[in-house]
Residue frames as qw, qx, qy, qz and C-alpha x, y, z in Angstrom:
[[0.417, -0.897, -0.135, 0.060, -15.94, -6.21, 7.39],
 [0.685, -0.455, 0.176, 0.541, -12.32, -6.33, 7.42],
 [0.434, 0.555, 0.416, 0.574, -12.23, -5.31, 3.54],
 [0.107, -0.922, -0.254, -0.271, -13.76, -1.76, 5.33],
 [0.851, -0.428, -0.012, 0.303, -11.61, -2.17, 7.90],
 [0.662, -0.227, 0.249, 0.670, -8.08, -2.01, 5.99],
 [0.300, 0.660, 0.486, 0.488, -10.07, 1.13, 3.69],
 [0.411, -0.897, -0.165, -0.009, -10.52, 3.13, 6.76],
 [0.624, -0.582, 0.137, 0.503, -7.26, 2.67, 7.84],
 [0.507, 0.245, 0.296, 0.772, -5.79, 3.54, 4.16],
 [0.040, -0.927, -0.307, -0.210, -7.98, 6.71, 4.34],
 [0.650, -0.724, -0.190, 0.131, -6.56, 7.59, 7.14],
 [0.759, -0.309, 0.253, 0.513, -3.03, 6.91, 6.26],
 [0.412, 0.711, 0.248, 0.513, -3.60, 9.05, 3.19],
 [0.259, -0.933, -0.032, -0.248, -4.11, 12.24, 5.74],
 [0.615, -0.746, 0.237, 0.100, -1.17, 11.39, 7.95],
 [0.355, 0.854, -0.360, 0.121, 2.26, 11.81, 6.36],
 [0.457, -0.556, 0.590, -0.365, 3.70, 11.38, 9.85],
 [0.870, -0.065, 0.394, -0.291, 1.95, 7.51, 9.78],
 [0.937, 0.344, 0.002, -0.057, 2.90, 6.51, 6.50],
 [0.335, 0.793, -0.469, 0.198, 6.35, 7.30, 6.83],
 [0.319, -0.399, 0.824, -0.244, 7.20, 5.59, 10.11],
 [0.833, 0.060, 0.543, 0.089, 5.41, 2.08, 8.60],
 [0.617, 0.709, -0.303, -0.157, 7.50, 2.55, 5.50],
 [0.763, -0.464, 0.410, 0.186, 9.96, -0.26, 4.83],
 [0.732, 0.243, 0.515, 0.373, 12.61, -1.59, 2.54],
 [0.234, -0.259, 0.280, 0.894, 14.69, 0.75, -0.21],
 [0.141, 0.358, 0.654, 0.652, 11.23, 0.94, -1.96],
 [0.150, -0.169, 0.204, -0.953, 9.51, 2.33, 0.65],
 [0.521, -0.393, -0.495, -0.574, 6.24, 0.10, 0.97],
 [0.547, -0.499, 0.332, -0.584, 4.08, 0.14, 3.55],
 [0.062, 0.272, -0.913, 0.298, 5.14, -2.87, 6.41],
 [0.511, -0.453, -0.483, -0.548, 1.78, -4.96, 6.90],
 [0.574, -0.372, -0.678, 0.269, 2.39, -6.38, 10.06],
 [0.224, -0.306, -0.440, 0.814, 3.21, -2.63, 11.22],
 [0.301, -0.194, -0.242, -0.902, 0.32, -1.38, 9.65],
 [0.561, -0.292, -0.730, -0.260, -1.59, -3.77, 11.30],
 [0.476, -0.372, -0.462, 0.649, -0.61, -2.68, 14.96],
 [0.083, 0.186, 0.023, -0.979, -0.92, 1.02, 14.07],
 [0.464, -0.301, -0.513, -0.657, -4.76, -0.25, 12.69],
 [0.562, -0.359, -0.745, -0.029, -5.50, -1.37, 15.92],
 [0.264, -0.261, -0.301, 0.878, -4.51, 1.56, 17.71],
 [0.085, -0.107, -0.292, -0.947, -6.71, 3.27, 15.51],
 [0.650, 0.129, 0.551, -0.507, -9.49, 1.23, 16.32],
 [0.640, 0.487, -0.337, -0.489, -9.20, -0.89, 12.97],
 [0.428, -0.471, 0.770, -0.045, -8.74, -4.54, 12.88],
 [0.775, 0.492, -0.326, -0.225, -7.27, -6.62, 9.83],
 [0.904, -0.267, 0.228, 0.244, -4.97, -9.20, 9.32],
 [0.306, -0.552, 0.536, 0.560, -1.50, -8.56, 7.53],
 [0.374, 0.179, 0.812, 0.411, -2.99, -10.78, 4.72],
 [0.312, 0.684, 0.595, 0.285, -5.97, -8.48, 3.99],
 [0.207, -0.890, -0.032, 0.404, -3.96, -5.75, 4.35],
 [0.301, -0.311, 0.603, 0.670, -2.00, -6.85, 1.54],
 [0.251, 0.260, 0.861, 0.358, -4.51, -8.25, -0.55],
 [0.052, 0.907, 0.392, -0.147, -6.65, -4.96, -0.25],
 [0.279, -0.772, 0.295, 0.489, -3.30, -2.65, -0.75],
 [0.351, -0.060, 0.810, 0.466, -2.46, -5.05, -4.18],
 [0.200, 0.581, 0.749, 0.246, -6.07, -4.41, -5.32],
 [0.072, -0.864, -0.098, 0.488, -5.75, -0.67, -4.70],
 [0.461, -0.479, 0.502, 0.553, -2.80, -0.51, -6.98],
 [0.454, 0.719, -0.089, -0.519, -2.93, 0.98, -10.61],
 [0.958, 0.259, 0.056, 0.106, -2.19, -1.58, -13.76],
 [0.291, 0.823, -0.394, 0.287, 0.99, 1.22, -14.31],
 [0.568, -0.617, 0.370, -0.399, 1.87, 0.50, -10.40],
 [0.857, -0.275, 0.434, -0.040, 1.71, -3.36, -10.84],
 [0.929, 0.357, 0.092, -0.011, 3.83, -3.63, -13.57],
 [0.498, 0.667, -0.498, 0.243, 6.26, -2.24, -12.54],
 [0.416, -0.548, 0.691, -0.222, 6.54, -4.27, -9.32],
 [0.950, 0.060, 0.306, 0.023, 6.03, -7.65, -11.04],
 [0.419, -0.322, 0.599, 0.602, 9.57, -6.51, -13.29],
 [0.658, 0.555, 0.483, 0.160, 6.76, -6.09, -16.74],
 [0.514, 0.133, 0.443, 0.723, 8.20, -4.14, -19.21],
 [0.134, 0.813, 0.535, 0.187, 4.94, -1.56, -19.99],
 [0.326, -0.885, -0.194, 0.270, 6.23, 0.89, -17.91],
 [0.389, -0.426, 0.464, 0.673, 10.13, 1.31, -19.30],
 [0.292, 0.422, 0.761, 0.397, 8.03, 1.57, -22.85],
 [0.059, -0.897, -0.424, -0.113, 5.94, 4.12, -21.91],
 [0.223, -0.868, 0.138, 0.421, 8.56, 6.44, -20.45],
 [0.510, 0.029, 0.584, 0.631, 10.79, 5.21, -23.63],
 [0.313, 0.702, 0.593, 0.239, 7.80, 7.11, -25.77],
 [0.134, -0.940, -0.300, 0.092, 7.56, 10.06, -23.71],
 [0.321, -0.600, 0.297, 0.670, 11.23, 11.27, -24.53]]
């Protein structure tokens, strides 16, 4: 249920500019769970921070995670493309 839960709310968060900007955190910009979690409950959604990450990580594109784990793939690929 929650899994649906933290989907809805990404939906959502897609459509609203406004939203995603004010939970943005940190110089990268990701989204804050704990305040995404409060603004999901306002919505009428209700997750936990944890499966708000762990649904937000599993959203994320193989490009995406490698370059937040530090992998290399990514600085390769743009190395090609010049």
């Amino acid at each position: 249920m929650s899994k649906q839960a933290v989907e809805g709310f990404m939906k959502r968060l897609d459509a609203d500019k406004g939203l995603q900007t004010r939970l943005r955190t940190g110089a990268k910009g990701t989204l804050d769970p704990v305040a995404s979690v409060e603004a999901g409950r306002k919505l009428g959604f209700e997750f936990t921070a944890q499966e708000f990450t762990h649904v937000q990580e599993a959203m994320l594109s193989d490009e995406q995670l490698e370059a937040v784990s530090g992998g290399m793939g990514v600085m390769k690929k743009a190395a090609r493309k010049r």
